[in-house]
FIPA-998198 format. One record per residue (C-alpha): x, y, z; residue in one letter; chain. Coordinates in steps of 0.25 Angstrom, whole numbers. Example, Ala and Ser with C-alpha at 12.3 -4.5 7.8 and 13.67 -1.06 7.14 Angstrom:
! FIPA-998198
u=49&v=-18&w=31&aa=A&ch=A
u=55&v=-4&w=29&aa=S&ch=A
! end
This chain:
! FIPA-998198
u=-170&v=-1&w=-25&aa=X&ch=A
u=-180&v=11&w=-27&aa=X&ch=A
u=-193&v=4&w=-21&aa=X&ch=A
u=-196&v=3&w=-7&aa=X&ch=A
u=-191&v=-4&w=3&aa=X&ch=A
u=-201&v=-18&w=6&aa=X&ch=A
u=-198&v=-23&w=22&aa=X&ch=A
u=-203&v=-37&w=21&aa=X&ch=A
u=-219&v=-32&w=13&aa=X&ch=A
u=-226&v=-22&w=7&aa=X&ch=A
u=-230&v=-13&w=17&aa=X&ch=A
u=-222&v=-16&w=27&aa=X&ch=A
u=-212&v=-7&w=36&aa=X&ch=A
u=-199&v=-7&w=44&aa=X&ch=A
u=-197&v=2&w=56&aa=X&ch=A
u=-185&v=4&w=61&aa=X&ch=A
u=-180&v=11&w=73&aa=X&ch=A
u=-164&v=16&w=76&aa=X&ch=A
u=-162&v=20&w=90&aa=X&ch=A
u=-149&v=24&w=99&aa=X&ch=A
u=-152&v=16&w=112&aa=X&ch=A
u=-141&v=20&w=121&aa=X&ch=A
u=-138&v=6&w=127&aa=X&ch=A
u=-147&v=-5&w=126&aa=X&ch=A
u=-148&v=-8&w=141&aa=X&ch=A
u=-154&v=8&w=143&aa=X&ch=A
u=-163&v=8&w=134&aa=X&ch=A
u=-169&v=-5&w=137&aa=X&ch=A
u=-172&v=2&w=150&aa=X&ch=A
u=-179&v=14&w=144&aa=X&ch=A
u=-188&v=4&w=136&aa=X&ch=A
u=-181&v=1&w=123&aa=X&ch=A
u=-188&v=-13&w=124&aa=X&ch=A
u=-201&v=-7&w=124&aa=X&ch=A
u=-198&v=2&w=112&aa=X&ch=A
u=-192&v=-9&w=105&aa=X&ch=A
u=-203&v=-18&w=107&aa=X&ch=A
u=-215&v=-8&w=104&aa=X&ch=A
u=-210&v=0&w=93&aa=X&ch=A
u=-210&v=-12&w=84&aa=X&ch=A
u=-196&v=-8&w=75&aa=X&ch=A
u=-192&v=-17&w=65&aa=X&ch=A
u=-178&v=-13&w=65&aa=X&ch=A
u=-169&v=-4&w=75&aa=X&ch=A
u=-155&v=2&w=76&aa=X&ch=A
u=-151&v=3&w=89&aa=X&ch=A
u=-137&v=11&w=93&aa=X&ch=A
u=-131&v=11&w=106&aa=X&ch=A
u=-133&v=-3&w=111&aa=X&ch=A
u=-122&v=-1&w=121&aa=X&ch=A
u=-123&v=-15&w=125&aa=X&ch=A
u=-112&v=-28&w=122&aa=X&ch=A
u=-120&v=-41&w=118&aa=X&ch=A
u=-118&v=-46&w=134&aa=X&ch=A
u=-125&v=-32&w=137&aa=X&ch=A
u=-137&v=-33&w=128&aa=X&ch=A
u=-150&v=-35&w=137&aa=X&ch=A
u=-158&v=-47&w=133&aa=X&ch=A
u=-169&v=-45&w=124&aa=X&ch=A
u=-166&v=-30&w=120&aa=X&ch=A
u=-171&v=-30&w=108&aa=X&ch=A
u=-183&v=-38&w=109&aa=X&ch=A
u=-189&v=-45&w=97&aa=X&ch=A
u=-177&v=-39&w=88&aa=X&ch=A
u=-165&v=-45&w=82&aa=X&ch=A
u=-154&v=-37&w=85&aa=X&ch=A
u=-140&v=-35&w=79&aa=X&ch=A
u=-131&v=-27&w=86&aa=X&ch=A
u=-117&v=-22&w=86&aa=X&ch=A
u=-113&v=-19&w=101&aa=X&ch=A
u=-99&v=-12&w=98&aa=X&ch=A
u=-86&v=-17&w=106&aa=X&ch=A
u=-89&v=-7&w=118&aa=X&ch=A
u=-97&v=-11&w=128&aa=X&ch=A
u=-109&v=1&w=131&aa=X&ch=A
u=-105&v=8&w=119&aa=X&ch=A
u=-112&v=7&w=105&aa=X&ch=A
u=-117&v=-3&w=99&aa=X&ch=A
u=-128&v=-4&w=87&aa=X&ch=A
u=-139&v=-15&w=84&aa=X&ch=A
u=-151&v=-16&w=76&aa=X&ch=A
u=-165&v=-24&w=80&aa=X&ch=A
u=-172&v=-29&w=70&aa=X&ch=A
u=-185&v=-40&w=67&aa=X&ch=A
u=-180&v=-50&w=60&aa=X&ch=A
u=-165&v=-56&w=60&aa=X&ch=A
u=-156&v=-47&w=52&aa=X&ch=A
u=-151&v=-51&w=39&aa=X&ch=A
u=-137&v=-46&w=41&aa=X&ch=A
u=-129&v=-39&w=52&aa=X&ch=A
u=-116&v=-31&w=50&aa=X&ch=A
u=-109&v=-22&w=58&aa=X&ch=A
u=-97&v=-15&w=58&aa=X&ch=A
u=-89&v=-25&w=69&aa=X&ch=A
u=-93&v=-35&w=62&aa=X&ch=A
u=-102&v=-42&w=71&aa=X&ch=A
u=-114&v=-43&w=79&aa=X&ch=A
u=-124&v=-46&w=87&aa=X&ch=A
u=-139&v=-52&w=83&aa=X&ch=A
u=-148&v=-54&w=96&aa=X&ch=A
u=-162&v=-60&w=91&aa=X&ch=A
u=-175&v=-55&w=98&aa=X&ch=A
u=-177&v=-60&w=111&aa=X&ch=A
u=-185&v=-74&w=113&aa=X&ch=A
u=-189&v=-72&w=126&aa=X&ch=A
u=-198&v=-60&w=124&aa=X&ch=A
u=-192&v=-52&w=137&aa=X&ch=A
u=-193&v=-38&w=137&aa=X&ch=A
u=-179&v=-31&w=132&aa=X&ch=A
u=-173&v=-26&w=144&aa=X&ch=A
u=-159&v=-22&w=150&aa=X&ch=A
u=-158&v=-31&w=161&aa=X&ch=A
u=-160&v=-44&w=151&aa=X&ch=A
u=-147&v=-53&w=148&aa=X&ch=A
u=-139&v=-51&w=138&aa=X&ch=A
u=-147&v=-58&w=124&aa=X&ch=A
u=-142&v=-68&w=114&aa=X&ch=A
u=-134&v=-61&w=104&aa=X&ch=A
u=-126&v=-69&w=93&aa=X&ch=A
u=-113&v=-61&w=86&aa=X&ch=A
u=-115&v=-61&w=71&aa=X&ch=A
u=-102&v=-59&w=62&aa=X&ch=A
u=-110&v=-44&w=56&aa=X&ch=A
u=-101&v=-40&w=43&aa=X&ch=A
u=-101&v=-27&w=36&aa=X&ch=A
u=-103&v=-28&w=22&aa=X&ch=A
u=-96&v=-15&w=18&aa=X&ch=A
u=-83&v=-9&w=24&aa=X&ch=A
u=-81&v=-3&w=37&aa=X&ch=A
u=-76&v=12&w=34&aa=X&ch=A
u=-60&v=12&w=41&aa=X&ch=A
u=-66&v=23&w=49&aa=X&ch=A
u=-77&v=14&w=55&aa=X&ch=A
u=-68&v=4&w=59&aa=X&ch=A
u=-66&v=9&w=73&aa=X&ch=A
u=-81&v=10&w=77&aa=X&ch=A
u=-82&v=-5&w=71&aa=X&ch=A
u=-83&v=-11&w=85&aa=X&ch=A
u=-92&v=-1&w=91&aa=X&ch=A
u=-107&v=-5&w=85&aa=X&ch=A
u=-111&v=7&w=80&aa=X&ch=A
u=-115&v=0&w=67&aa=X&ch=A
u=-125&v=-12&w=63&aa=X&ch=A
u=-132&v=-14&w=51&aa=X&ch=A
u=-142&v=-27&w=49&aa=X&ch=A
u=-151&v=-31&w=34&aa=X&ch=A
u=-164&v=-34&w=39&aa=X&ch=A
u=-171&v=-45&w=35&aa=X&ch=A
u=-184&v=-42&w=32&aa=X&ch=A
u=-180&v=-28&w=23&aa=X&ch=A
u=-168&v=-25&w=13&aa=X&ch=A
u=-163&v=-14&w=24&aa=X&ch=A
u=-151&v=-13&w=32&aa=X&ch=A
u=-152&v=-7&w=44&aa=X&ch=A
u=-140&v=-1&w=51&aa=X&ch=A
u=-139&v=4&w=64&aa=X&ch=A
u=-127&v=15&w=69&aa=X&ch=A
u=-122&v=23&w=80&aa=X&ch=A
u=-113&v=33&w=75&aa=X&ch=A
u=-103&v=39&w=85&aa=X&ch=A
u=-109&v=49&w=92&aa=X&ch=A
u=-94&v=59&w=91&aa=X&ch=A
u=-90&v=70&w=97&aa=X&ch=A
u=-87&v=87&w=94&aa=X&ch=A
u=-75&v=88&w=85&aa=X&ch=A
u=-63&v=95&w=93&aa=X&ch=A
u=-66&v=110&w=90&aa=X&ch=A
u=-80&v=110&w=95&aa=X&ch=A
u=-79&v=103&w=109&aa=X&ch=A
u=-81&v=112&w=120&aa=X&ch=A
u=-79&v=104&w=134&aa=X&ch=A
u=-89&v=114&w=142&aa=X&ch=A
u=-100&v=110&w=131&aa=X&ch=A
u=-95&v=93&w=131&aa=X&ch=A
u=-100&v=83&w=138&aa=X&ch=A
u=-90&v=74&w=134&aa=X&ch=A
u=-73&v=77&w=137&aa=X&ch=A
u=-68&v=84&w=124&aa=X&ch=A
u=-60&v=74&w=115&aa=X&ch=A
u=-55&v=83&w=105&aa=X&ch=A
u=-65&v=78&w=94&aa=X&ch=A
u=-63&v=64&w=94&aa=X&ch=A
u=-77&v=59&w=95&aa=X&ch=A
u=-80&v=69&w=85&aa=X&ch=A
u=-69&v=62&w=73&aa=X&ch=A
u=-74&v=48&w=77&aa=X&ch=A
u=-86&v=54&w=73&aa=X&ch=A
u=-83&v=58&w=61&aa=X&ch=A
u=-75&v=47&w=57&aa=X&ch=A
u=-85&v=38&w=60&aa=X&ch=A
u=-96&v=47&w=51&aa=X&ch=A
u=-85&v=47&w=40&aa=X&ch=A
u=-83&v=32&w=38&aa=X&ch=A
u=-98&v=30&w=41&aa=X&ch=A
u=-100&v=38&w=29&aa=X&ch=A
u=-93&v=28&w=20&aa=X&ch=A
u=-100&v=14&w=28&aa=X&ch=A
u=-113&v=21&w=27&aa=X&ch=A
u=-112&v=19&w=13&aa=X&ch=A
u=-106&v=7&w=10&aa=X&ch=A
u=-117&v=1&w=20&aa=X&ch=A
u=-129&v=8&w=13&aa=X&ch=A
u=-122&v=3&w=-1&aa=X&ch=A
u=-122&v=-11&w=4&aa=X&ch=A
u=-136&v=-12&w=9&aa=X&ch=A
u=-140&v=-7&w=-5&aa=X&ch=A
u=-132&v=-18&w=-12&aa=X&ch=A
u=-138&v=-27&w=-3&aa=X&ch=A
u=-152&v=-23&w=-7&aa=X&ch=A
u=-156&v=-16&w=7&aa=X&ch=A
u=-159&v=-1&w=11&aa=X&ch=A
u=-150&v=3&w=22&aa=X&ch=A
u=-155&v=11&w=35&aa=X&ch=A
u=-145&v=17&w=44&aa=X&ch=A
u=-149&v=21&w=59&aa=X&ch=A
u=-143&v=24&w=72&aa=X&ch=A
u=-138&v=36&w=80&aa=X&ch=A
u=-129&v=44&w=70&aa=X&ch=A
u=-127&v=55&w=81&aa=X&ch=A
u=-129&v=66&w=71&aa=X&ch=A
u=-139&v=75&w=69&aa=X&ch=A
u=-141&v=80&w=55&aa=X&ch=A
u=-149&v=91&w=54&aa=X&ch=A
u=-154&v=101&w=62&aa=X&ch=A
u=-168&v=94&w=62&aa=X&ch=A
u=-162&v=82&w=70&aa=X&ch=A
u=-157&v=90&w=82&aa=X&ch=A
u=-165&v=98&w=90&aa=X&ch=A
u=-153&v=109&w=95&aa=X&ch=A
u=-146&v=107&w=83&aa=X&ch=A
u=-141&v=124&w=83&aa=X&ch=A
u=-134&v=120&w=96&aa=X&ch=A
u=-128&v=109&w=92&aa=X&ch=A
u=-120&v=111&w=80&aa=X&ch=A
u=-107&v=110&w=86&aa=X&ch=A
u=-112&v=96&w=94&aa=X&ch=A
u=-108&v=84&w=89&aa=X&ch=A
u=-119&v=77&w=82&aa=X&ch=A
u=-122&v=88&w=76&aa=X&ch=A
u=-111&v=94&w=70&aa=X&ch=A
u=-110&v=99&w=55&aa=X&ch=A
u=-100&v=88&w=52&aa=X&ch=A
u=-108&v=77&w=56&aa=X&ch=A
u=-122&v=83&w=50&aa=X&ch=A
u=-115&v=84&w=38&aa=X&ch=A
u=-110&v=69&w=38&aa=X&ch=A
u=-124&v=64&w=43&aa=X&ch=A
u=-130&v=72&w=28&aa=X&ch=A
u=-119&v=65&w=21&aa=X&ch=A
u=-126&v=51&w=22&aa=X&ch=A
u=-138&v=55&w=20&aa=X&ch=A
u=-145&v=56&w=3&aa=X&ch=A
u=-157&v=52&w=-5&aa=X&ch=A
u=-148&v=39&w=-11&aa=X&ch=A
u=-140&v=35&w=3&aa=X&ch=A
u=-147&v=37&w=15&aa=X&ch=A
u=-159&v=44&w=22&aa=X&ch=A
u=-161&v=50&w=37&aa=X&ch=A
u=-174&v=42&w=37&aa=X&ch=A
u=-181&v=51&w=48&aa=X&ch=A
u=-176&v=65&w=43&aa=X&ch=A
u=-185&v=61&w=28&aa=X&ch=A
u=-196&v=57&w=35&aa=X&ch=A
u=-198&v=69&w=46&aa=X&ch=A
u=-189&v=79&w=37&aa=X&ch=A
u=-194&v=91&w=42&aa=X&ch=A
u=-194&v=87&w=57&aa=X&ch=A
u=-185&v=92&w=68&aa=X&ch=A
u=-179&v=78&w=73&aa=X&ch=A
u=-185&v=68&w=76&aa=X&ch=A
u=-174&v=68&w=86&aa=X&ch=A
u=-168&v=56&w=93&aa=X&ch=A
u=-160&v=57&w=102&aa=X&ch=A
u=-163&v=68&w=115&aa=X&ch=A
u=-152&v=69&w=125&aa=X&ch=A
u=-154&v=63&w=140&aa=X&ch=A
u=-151&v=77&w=146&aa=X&ch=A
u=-162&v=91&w=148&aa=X&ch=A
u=-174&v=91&w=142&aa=X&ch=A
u=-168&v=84&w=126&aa=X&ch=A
u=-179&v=73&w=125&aa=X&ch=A
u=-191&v=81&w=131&aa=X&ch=A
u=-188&v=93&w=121&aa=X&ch=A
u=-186&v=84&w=108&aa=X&ch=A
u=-170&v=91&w=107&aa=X&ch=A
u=-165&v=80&w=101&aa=X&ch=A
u=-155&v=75&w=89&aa=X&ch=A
u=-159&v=66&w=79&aa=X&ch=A
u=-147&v=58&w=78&aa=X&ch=A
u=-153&v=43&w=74&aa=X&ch=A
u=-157&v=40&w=60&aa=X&ch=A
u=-161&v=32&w=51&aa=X&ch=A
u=-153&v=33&w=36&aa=X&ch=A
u=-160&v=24&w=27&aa=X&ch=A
u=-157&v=22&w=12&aa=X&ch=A
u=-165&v=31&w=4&aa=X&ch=A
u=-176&v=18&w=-2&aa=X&ch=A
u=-177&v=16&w=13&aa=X&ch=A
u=-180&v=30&w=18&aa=X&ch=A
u=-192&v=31&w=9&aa=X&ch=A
u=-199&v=20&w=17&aa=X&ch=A
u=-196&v=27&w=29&aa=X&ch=A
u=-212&v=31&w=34&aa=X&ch=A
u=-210&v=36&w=47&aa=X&ch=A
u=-200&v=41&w=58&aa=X&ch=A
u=-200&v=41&w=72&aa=X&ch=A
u=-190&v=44&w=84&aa=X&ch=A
u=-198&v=37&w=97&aa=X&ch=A
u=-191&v=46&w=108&aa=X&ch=A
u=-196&v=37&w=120&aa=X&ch=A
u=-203&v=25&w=123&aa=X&ch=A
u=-213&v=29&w=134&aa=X&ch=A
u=-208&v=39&w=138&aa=X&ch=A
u=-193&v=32&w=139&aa=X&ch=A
u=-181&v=36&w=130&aa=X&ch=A
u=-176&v=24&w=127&aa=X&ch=A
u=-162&v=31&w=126&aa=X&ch=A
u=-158&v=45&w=121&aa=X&ch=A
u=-158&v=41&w=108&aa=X&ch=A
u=-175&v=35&w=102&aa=X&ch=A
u=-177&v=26&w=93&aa=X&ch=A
u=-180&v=33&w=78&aa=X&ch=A
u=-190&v=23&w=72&aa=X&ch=A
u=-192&v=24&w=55&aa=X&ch=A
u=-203&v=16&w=48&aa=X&ch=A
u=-199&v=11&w=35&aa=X&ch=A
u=-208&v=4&w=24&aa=X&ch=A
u=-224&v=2&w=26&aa=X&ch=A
! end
């Protein structure tokens, strides 16, 4: 397939949003609902849910479909994607999950809302889960849906955020107990078999006749561009040689594009996440952490790219919403 990508008519567009919410029930408060209602996104990835199916707050994604897979731990994890229309199929890596339609009764999302309707759906994979996936199966860091209104598949994942290996970790300089590198090789093991799924899940979409586009927190900042004190944080995790490395490996002109770097490739940023702490937000010293990796045909429709870094004046969490239009 060489010609563009059509979304349902000639002319017509997609925008699509990925954002790290950091728990459902926060961000509700800082006015996600508002965001999600006014910003008029036709598909979004959302990572962290942090929130079981008897957890979720009525009506919190509004007028969307949502399929989500919440992970076995409660608080921890868990990755969804919002879309307009019913998805045409859901697959995750536990094997199921859970579809919530838009809410009926038009009430504003909000965190103190019951729980909504949510029905478990037997979600498949099509390709083989890498061996060294397998223990992060149950821990909702990975949804992928086919919309129905465009040959795309849209997946949505929250990669482990890691750790320092053992020969870098200084406790004076931690903020986390030294565990001799341990976060650090579950990283990487998860980056190494991720490599070979990544693969196997664009090659399916492509035999199915759909582009793929993969968004989420990656917790990796590639180049120097997408971290603002990137000189002081070449021996921090998330930044590493290793990991920068990896993140290029996935990356070419006939596999997958960072979406955002080809449209602003000169910029510093747009950065996405700011910590909570000192003066991050208000300066811009941020990471650009959360992407979107689209399919090279895809990539070229791609239009315009923007990070919305608060919604009046709120964060919605640390983490904002990146918000790409594609088609038009």
């Amino acid at each position: 397939m060489t010609g563009p990508v059509t979304f349902g008519g000639a002319g017509t567009s997609l925008r699509i949003a990925t954002v790290n919410i950091n728990g459902i029930r926060a961000t509700l408060r800082r006015g996600f609902g508002d965001w999600l209602r006014e910003r008029g996104c036709d598909v979004i990835a959302l990572q962290e849910v942090r929130a079981q199916a008897d957890k979720l707050p009525g009506g919190a994604f509004g007028e969307y479909h949502a399929a989500l897979d919440t992970g076995s731990v409660p608080g921890r994890n868990g990755v969804a994607v919002l879309t307009r229309q019913p998805p045409a199929a859901v697959r995750t890596w536990s094997g199921t999950a859970l579809l919530a339609g838009p809410s009926t009764s038009g009430e504003r999302p909000s965190a103190s809302n019951g729980a909504p309707p949510l029905a478990e759906v037997p979600a498949e994979d099509r390709v083989v889960l890498p061996r060294g996936l397998r223990p992060f199966a149950d821990q909702g860091r990975y949804i992928e849906v086919d919309l129905a209104e465009a040959p795309v598949t849209i997946a949505s994942l929250y990669l482990p955020k890691g750790g320092l290996p053992a020969e870098l970790q200084r406790p004076e300089r931690m903020r986390e107990a030294p565990d001799g590198g341990a976060r650090y090789a579950r990283k990487m093991a998860f980056m190494a078999a991720f490599s070979t799924y990544l693969t196997r899940a664009r090659r399916a979409a492509a035999a199915a006749g759909r582009e793929y586009l993969l968004m989420g927190d990656m917790n990796i900042a590639h180049t120097c561009r997408d971290l603002a004190a990137w000189r002081r944080n070449q021996q921090n995790d998330g930044f590493l040689p290793e990991e920068r490395e990896w993140f290029g490996q996935q990356l070419g002109p006939r596999t997958l594009v960072d979406v955002v770097r080809s449209l602003r490739p000169e910029e510093d940023g747009p950065y996405s996440w700011w910590s909570w702490l000192g003066q991050s937000f208000a300066k811009d010293a941020g990471w650009r952490i959360d992407y979107h990796l689209a399919t090279p045909r895809l990539a070229r429709s791609a239009r315009r790219a923007v990070v919305d870094r608060d919604v009046a004046g709120t964060r919605l969490s640390d983490h904002a919403p990146v918000v790409v239009e594609y088609g038009g």
